[in-house]
TIZA-465109 format. One line per 2 residues: number of its first residue (from 1); their letters; for each residue x, y, z of C-alpha. Coordinates in steps of 0.25 Angstrom, whole numbers, plus 5000, padded with zeros to 4 digits. Example, Ala and Ser with C-alpha at 12.3 -4.5 7.8 and 13.67 -1.06 7.14 Angstrom:
BEGIN
1 = AS = 5049/4982/5031 | 5055/4996/5029
END
This chain:
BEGIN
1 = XX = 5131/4926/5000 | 5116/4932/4997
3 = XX = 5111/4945/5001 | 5101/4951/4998
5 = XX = 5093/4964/4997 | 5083/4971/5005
7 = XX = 5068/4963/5007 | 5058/4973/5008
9 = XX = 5048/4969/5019 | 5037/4974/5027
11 = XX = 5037/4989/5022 | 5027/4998/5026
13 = XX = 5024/5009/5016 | 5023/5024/5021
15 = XX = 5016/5034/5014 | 5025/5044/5017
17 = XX = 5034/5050/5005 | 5049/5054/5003
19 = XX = 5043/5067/4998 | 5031/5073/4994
21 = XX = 5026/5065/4979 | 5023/5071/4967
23 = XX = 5009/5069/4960 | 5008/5054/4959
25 = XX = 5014/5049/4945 | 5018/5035/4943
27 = XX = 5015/5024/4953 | 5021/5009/4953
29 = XX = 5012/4998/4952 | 5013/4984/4949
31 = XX = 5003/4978/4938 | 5002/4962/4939
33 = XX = 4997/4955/4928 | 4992/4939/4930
35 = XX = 5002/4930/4924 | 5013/4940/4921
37 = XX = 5026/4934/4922 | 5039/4941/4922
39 = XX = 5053/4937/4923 | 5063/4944/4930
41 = XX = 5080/4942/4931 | 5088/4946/4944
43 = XX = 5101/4947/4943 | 5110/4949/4957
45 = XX = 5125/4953/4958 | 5131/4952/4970
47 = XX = 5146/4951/4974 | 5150/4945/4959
49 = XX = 5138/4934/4960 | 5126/4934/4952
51 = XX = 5112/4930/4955 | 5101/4928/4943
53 = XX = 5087/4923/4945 | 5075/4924/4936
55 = XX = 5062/4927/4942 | 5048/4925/4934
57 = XX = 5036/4933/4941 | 5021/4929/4938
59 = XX = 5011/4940/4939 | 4998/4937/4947
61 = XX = 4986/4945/4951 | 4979/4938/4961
63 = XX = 4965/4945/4967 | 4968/4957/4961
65 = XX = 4982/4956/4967 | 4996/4956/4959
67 = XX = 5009/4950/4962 | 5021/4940/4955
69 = XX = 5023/4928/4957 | 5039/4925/4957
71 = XX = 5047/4914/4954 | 5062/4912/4952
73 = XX = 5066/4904/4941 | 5082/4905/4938
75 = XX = 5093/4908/4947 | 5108/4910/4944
77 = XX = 5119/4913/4955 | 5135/4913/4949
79 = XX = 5130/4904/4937 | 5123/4894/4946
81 = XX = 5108/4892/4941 | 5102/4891/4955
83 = XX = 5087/4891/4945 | 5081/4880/4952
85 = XX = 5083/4888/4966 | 5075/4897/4961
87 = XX = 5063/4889/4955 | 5062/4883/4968
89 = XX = 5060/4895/4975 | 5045/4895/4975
91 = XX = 5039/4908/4968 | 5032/4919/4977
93 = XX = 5024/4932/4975 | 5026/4947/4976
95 = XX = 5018/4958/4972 | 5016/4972/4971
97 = XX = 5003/4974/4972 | 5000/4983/4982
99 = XX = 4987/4974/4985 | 4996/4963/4989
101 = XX = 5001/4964/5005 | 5011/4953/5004
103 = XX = 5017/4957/4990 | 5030/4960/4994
105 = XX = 5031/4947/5003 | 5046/4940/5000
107 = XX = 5045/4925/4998 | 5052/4916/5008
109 = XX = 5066/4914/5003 | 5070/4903/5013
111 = XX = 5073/4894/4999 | 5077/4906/4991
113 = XX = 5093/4903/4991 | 5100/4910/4979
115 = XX = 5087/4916/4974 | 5086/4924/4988
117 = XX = 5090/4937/4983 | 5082/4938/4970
119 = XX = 5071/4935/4978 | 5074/4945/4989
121 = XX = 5078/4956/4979 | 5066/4954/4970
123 = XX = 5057/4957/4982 | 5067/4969/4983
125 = XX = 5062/4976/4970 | 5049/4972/4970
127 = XX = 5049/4979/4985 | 5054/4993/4979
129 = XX = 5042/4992/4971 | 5033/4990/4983
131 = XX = 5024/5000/4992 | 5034/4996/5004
133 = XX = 5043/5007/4997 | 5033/5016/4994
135 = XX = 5034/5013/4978 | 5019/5019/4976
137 = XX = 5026/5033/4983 | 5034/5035/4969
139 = XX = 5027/5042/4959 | 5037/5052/4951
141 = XX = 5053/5049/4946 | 5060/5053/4959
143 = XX = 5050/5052/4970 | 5056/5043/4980
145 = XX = 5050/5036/4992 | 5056/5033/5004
147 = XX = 5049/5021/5012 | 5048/5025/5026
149 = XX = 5049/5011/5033 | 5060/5004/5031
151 = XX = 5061/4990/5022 | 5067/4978/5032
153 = XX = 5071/4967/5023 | 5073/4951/5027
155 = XX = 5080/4943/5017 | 5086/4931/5026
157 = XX = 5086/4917/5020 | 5088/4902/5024
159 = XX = 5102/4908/5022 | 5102/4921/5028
161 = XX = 5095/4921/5041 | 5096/4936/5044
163 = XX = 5093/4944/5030 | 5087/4958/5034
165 = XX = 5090/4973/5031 | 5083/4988/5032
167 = XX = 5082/4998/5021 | 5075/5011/5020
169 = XX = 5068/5011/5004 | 5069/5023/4996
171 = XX = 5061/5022/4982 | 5063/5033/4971
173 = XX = 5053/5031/4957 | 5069/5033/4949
175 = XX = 5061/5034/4934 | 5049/5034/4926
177 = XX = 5047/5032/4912 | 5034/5027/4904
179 = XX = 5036/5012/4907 | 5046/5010/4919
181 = XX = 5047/5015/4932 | 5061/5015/4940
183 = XX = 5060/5015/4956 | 5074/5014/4964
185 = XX = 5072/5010/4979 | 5083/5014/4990
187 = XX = 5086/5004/5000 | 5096/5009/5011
189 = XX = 5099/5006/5024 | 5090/5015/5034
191 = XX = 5098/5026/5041 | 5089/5022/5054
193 = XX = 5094/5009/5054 | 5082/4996/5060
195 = XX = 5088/4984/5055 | 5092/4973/5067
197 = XX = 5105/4965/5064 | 5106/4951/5069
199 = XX = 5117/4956/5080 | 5121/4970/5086
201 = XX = 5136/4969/5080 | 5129/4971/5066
203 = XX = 5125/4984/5071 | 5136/4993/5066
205 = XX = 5132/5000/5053 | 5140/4996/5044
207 = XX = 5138/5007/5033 | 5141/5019/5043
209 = XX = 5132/5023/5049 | 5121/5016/5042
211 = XX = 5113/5005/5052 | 5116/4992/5044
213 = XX = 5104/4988/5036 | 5107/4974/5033
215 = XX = 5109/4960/5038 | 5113/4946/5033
217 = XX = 5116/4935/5041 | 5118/4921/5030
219 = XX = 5122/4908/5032 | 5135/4905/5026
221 = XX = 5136/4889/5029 | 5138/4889/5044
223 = XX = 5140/4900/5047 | 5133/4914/5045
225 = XX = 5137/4928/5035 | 5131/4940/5041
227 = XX = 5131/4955/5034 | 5126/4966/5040
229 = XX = 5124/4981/5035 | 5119/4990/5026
231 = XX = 5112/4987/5014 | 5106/4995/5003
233 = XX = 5099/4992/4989 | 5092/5003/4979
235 = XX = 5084/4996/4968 | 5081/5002/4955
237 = XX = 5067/4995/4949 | 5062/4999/4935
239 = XX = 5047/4994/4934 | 5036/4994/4922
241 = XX = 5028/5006/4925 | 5016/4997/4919
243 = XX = 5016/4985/4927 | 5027/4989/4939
245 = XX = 5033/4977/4936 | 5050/4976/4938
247 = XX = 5057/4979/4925 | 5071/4978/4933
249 = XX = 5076/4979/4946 | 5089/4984/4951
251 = XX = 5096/4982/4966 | 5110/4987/4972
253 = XX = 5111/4981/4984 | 5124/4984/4991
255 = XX = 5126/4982/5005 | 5138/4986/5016
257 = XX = 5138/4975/5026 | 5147/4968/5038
259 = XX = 5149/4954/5038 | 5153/4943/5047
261 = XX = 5152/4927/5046 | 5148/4919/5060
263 = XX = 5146/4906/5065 | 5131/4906/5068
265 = XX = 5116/4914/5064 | 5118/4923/5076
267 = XX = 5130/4929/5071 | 5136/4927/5084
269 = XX = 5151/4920/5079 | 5156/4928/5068
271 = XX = 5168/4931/5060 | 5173/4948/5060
273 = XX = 5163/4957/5051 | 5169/4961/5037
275 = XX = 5161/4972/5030 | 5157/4971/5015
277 = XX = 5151/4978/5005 | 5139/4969/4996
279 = XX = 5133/4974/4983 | 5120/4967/4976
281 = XX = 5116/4970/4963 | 5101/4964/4955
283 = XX = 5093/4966/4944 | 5081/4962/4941
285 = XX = 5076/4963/4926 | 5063/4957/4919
287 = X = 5066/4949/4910
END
């Protein structure tokens, strides 16, 4: 089984601050420089398996524009080389470049396969960098920022027809030194609760009385695994105060869910729930 953490999509930044802001000091930005390439390694632990890949990342600027381009180029799950998976996935952009309205825009992963969650969680850390959590609100060690509109994420597949969940994202500026810059992001379930399950028996909360957060329904041959929720990740990013770029990345990522196996797509026919508990664990380190 594969799950994944939160997508960030389609966050609208507020202006609107957590508390009143000291005198501006520090300010994140990302510099590009043309024909910059950068290697990074993620690491996934999850339920004793573990997941490698090897990401190279191209540096552009185009009409004054800067972005990466990214392309997979190893992956190892359980000691299975599964690296020609990952050349053929075919290389995308992101950016964070304020200039650039479809920075954040997270490639169709329809072919992904195994390399689905290091492309998700990768657009993970480079979202809690982005303005769509109010990153350029962070000035001083400590000042945190709480982003007003909720992040609604979509990670299904061509394996996972339903992938979705709901977080409310809290930034905090954790460090500053003279060449680094340490941001932990906050991603919990919203006390309000908003996300739409598949069907009203997934309703219950699962964690108390939390609204669940969190949905997967995933093919499992014939039939159909789905887990519902609450789900939560905090992410701790060091960055080069310099050029902004990722140092290294860290997400937990546990979730308390219901599960239940049925006969069909519509979750219609299925076995009793059994609740579980999941924990994911990535790095990500430039090489």
């Amino acid at each position: 089984m594969v799950f994944c953490a939160c997508v960030l999509v389609a966050a609208t930044c507020s202006s609107a601050s957590a508390s009143p802001s000291p005198a501006p000091g520090y300010t994140y930005h990302r510099y590009y420089v043309n024909g910059q390439v950068s290697r990074y390694t993620y690491t996934e632990l999850q339920s004793g398996t573990e997941v490698t890949a090897v990401a190279r990342l191209s540096s552009y600027v185009r009409h004054g524009i800067g972005g990466e381009q990214i392309k997979w180029v190893a992956l190892y799950s359980s000691g299975q080389d599964l690296s020609a998976q990952a050349r053929a996935f075919p290389p995308y952009d992101m950016s964070l470049d304020p200039k650039d309205p479809d920075g954040l825009t997270l490639p169709n992963t329809q072919t992904a396969g195994q390399l689905q969650n290091p492309v998700d969680d990768l657009y993970t850390f480079y979202g809690g960098l982005s303005t769509a959590v109010g990153i350029d609100n962070l000035h001083q060690p400590g000042q945190s920022y709480v982003e007003p509109t909720l992040l609604n994420g979509n990670f299904s597949s061509a394996t996972a027809p339903v992938g979705q969940d709901l977080v409310q994202a809290t930034t905090t500026l954790t460090s500053l030194s003279a060449q680094l810059a340490t941001f932990t992001g906050s991603f919990q379930p919203p006390p309000g609760g908003g996300l739409t399950l598949s069907q009203p028996w997934m309703s219950s909360p699962v964690c108390g009385s939390t609204p669940n957060n969190f949905e997967l329904v995933q093919a499992e041959g014939s039939e159909y695994l789905a887990l519902w929720g609450c789900e939560s990740f905090t992410v701790t990013t060091v960055v080069d105060r310099g050029s902004g770029q990722i140092v290294s990345a860290q997400m937990t990522n546990p979730l308390q869910v219901d599960l239940t196996l049925c006969q069909d797509q519509a979750l219609t026919e299925c076995a009793p729930i059994q609740p579980t508990t999941l924990q994911r664990t990535v790095q990500l380190t430039r090489n």
